[in-house]
C-alpha positions in Angstrom: -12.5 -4.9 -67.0 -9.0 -5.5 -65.4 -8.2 -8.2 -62.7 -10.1 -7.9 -59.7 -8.9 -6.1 -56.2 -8.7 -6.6 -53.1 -13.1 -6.0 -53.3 -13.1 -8.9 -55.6 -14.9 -6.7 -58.0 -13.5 -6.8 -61.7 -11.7 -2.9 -62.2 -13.0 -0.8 -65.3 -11.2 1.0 -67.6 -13.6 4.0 -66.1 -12.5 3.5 -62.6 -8.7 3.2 -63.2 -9.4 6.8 -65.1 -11.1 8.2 -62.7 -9.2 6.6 -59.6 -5.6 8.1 -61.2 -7.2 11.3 -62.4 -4.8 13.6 -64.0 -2.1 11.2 -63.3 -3.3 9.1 -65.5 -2.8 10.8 -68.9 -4.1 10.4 -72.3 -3.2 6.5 -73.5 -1.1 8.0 -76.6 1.2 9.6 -74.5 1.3 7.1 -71.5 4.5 5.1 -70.6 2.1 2.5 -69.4 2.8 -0.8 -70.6 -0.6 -2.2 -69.0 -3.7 0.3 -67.5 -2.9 -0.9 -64.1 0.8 0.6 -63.5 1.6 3.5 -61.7 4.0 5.4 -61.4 7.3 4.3 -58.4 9.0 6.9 -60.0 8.5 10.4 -61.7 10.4 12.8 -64.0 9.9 16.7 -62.3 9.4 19.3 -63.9 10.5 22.9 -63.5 10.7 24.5 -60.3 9.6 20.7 -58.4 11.9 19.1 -56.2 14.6 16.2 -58.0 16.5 13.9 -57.1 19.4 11.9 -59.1 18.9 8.3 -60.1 19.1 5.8 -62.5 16.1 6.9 -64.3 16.9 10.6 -64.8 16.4 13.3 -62.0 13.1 13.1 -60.7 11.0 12.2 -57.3 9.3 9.1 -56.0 5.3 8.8 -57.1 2.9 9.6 -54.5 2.0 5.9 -53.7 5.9 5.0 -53.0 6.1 8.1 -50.7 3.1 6.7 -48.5 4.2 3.3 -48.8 7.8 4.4 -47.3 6.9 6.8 -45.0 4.6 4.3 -42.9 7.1 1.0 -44.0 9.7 3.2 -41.9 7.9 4.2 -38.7 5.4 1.3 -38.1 7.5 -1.6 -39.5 6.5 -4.4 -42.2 2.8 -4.9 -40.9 0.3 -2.6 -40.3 -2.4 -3.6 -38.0 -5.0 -0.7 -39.0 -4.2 1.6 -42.2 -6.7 4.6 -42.2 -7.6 7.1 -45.0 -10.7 9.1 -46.7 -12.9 7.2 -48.8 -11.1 8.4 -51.7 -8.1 6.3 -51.0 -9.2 3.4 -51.0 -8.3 2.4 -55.2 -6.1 3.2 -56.3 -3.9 4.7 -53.9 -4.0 1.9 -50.7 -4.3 -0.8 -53.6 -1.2 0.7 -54.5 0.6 1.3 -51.4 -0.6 -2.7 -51.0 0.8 -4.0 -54.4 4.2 -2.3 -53.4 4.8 -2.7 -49.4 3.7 -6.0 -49.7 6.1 -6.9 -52.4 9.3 -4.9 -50.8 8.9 -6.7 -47.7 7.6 -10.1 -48.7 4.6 -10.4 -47.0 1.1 -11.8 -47.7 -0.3 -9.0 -46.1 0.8 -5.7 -45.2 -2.2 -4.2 -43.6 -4.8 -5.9 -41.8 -7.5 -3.2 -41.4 -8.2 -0.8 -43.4 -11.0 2.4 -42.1 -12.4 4.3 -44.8 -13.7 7.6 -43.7 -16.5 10.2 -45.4 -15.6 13.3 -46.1 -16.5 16.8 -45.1 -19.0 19.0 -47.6 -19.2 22.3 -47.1 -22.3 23.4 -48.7 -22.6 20.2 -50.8 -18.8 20.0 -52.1 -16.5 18.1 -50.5 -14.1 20.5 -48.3 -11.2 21.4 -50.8 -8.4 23.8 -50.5 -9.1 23.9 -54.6 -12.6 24.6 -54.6 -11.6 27.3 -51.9 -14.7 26.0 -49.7 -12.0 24.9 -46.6 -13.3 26.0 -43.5 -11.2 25.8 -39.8 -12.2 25.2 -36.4 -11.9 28.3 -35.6 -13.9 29.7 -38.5 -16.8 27.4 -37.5 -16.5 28.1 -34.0 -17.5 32.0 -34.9 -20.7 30.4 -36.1 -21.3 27.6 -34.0 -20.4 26.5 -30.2 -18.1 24.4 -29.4 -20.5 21.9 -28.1 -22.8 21.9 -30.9 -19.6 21.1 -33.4 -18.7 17.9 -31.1 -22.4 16.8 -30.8 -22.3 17.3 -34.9 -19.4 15.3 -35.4 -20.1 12.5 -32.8 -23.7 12.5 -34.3 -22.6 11.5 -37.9 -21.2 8.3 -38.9 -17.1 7.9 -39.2 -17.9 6.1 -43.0 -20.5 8.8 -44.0 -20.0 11.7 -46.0 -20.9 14.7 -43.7 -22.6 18.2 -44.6 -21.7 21.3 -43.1 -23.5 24.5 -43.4 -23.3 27.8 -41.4 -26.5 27.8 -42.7 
């Protein structure tokens, strides 16, 4: 296990895997120095956008991006930070580690909301899976009552099903 987060609960090697996904490469050919990095900064590759600096032509890491988008509008505390369950490790562990060192504060956020997702059919609603479905496609199906009475009916932290079926 790695040192705990902001849950308390110790980190395993399987949930920083699974947490980074892709990003998180095989261990051989990591630049890692400790399982827990990740990545401020990131060589592109061709046909992705770059930018010059210090460390070769590349783009910020998706966690910086966040981190600076939100520092930039809303300032150097965030009263509620908000997100799909997902997020919540590594990315808004992440965004934490780094806000909260860049502007010297104890705490950056001070509520975070976790929302479910949306399944279509069982699989959470993906433009990769190909399973994404509009309003206006579920509005040939359904009317425009019944989708607010679904939606107000399910709870904001719950995964929710939805079926034309």
């Amino acid at each position: 296990p790695t040192p705990a987060g902001r849950g308390g609960a110790a980190t395993t090697a399987a949930e920083m895997a699974e947490g980074e996904g892709a990003l998180a490469g095989s261990s051989s050919g990591s630049e890692k120095r400790n399982p827990n990095d990740f990545a401020l900064w990131k060589a592109s590759k061709a046909g992705e956008p770059a930018w010059d600096s210090p460390f070769g032509p590349g783009r910020p890491g998706w966690h910086i991006e966040c981190s600076v988008v939100a520092g930039d509008i809303l300032g150097e505390n965030l009263d509620i930070h908000a997100g799909g369950e997902d997020l919540k490790f590594p990315h808004h562990d992440n965004e934490l580690a780094q806000s909260e060192a860049c502007f010297g504060c104890q705490q950056w956020v001070n509520y975070f909301t976790h929302t479910g997702h949306l399944h279509i059919e069982g699989l959470k609603m993906s433009k990769s899976l190909k399973n994404f479905i509009t309003i206006r496609q579920a509005l040939e199906h359904n009317t425009a009552r019944q989708l607010r009475i679904m939606f107000l009916l399910q709870g904001w932290d719950q995964p929710m099903n939805y079926s034309d079926q």
